[in-house]
N, C-alpha and C positions, 0 to 999 in steps of 0.2 A: 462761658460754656466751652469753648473751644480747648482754653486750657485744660480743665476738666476732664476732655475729653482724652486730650492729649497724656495726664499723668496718668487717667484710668490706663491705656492703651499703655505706657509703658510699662507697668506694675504688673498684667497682662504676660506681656513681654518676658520680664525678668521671672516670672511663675513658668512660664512655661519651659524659661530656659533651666530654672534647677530644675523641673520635672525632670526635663530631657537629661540632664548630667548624672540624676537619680537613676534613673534607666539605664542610664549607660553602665554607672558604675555596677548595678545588680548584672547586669549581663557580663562583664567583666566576672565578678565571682562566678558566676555559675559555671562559665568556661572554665577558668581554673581548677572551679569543684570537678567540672567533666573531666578533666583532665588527670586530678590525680587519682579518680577512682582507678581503684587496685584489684578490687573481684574481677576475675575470669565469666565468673557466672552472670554477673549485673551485664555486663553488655557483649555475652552471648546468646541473650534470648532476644536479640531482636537486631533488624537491620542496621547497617551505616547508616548513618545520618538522622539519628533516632534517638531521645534519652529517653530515661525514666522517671517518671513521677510519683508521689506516693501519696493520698490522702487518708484521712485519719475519719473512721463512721463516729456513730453514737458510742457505739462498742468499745472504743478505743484500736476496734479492728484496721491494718492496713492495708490499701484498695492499691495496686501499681495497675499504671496509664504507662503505656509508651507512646511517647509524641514526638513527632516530626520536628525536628532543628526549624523549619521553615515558620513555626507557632512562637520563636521568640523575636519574631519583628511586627508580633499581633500588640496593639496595648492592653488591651484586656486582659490576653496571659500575662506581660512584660507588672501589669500592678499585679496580679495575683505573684508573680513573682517578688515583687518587690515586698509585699506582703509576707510573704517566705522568711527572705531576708533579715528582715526587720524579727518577726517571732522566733526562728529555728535558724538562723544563721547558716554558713554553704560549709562550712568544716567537717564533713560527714562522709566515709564513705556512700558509697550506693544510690538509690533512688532520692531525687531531692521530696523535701517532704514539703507539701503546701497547707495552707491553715484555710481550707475546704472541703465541704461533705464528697464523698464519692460520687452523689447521684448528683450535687450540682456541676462538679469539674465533668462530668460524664457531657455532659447536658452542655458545659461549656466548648469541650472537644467537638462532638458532633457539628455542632453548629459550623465551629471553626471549620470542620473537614468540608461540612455542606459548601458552605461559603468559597471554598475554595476548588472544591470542583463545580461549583458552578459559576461563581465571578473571580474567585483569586481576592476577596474584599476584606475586610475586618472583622473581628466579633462582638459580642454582647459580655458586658460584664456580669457575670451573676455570684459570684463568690464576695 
């Protein structure tokens, strides 16, 4: 049993550590994506330290979220973004766009804000 226990616990290990490298690398693009945006317009409507996000309705309609830099050391966001990644790629100017309804990321932001002016804690996956 012990052994058992022991490969389960490594296999564990090694999952969590490509998670972690998975993340990392999506956060790497996304910088870079912030970085080359080129519209004056895209990040004059909203504060330093703030990007934009875009989701997509039923409509095909697009919903922009500005959110706080401080939302990609959440995992919640950090898979939704990876989720991004993986569907629409960061090569784009403007708002990054996520493969989530408006009124769930709404729903997901809140919570985030809530959470963090009241504990500074994690969020809830719903996308």
């Amino acid at each position: 049993m012990a052994k058992n226990s022991s490969s389960n616990n490594i296999g564990n290990t090694k999952k969590n550590i490509v998670g972690i490298v998975k993340l990392r690398t999506v956060v790497e693009r996304l910088q870079k994506s912030l970085l080359r945006a080129k519209k004056p317009s895209s990040s004059s409507n909203f504060k330093k330290g703030h990007f934009a996000v875009a989701a997509v309705d039923e409509n095909g309609e697009l919903k922009r979220f500005v959110v706080p830099l401080s939302f990609l050391t959440d995992l919640s966001f950090l898979r939704l973004l990876e989720k991004a990644a993986e569907e629409y790629g960061f090569g784009h100017d403007g708002a990054l766009t996520v493969p989530c309804r408006p009124a769930e990321l709404e729903r997901l932001l809140e919570e985030k804000w809530e959470e963090e002016r009241v504990t500074g804690g994690g969020g809830a996956d719903k996308c």
